[in-house]
C-alpha positions as CSV (number, residue, x, y, z in Angstrom):
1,X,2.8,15.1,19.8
2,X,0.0,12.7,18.7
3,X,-1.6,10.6,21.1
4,X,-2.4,7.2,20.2
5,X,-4.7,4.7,21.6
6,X,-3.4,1.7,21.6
7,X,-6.9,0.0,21.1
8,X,-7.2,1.8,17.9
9,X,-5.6,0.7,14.4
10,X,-3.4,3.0,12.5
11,X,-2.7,3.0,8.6
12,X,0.2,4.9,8.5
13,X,2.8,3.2,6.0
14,X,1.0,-0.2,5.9
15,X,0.2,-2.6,3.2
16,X,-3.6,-4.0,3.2
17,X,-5.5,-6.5,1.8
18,X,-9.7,-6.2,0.7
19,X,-11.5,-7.7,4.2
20,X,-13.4,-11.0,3.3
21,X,-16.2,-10.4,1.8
22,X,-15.6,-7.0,0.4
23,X,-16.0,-6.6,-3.2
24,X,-12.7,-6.4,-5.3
25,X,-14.1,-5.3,-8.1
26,X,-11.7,-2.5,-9.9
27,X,-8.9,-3.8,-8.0
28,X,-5.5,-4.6,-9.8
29,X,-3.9,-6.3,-7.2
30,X,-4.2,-8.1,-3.9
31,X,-2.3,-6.1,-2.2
32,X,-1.8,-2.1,-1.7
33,X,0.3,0.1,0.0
34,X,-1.1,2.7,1.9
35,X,0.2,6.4,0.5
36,X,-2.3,8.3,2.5
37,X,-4.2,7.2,5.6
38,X,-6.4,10.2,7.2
39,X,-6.9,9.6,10.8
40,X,-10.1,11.6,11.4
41,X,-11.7,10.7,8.5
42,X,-11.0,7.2,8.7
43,X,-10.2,7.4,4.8
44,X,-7.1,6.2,2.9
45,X,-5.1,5.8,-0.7
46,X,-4.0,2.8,-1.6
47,X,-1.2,2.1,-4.5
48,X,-1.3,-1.3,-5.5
49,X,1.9,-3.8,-5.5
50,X,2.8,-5.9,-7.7
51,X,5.6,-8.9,-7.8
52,X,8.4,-8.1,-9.3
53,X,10.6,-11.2,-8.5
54,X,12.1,-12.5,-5.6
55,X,14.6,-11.8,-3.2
56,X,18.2,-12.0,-2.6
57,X,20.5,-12.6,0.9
58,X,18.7,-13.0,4.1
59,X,16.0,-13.2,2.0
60,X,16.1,-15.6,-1.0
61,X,13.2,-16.6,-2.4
62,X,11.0,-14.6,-1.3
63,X,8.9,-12.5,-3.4
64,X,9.1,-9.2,-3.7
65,X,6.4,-6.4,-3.6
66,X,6.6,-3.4,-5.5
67,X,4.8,-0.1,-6.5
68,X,4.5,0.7,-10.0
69,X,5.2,4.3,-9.6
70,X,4.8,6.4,-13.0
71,X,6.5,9.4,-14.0
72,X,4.7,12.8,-13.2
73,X,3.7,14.2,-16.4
74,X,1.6,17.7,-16.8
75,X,-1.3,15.8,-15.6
76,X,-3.5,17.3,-12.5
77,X,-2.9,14.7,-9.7
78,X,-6.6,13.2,-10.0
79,X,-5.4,12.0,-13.3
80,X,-2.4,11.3,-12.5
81,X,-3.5,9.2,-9.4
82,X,-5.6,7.6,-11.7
83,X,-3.0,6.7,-14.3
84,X,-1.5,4.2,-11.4
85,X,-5.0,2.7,-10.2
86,X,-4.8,4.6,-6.9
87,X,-7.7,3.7,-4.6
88,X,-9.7,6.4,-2.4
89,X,-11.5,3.9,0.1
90,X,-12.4,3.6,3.9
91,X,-10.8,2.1,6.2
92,X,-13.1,-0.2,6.9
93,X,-13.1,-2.4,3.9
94,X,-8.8,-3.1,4.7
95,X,-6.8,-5.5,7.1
96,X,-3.7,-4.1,7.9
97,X,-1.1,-7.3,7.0
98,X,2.1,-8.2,8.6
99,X,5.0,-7.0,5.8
100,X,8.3,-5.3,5.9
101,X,9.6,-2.4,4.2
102,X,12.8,-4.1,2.7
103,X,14.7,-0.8,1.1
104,X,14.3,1.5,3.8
105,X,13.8,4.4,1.5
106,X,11.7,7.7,1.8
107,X,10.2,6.8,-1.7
108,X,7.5,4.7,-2.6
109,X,8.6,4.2,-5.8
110,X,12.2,2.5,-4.8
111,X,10.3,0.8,-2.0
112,X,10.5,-3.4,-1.9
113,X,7.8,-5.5,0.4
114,X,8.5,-8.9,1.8
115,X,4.6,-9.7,2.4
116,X,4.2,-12.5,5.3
117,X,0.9,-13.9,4.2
């Protein structure tokens, strides 16, 4: 089992924003989703989301946050990482904000975010 402080901030499955003041240079969006968050190295990858429309039902008019997720070619995954402007970054330049996971699916790529910013 992993023990977790409850002091301490976890990335796991979380969508960040850039901290004030951090540069945002190379970025392609406001706001990522975190594919990778390494714990002891404080490091993480970041996808980035984009809108793709708004929401239906319980929650119309809302926009809607999604991964652009490409199609695995022969590609090593540096490259391929790449292709999708996948960040490798520390921790410490990210704010964790409050969104939902709208889908409920194991993959990223089907994944929709209602971001509450």
């Amino acid at each position: 089992t992993i023990d977790r402080s409850p002091k301490k901030q976890y990335y796991y499955n979380k969508v960040v924003v850039a901290k004030k003041g951090e540069s945002t240079a190379g970025h392609t969006s406001k706001y990522y989703f975190v594919i990778h968050y390494d714990a002891d190295t404080l490091h993480l990858r970041l996808i980035p989301l984009f809108l793709k429309g708004k929401f239906k039902g319980k929650r119309e008019g809302r926009p809607k946050w999604k991964a652009d997720v490409l199609e695995r070619g022969n590609e090593d995954e540096k490259t391929y990482l790449k292709s999708m402007n996948v960040l490798f970054t520390n921790c410490s330049k990210w704010d964790i904000v409050q969104s939902y996971a709208v889908t409920k699916c194991a993959s990223v790529k089907q994944e929709s975010w209602d971001i509450l910013c």
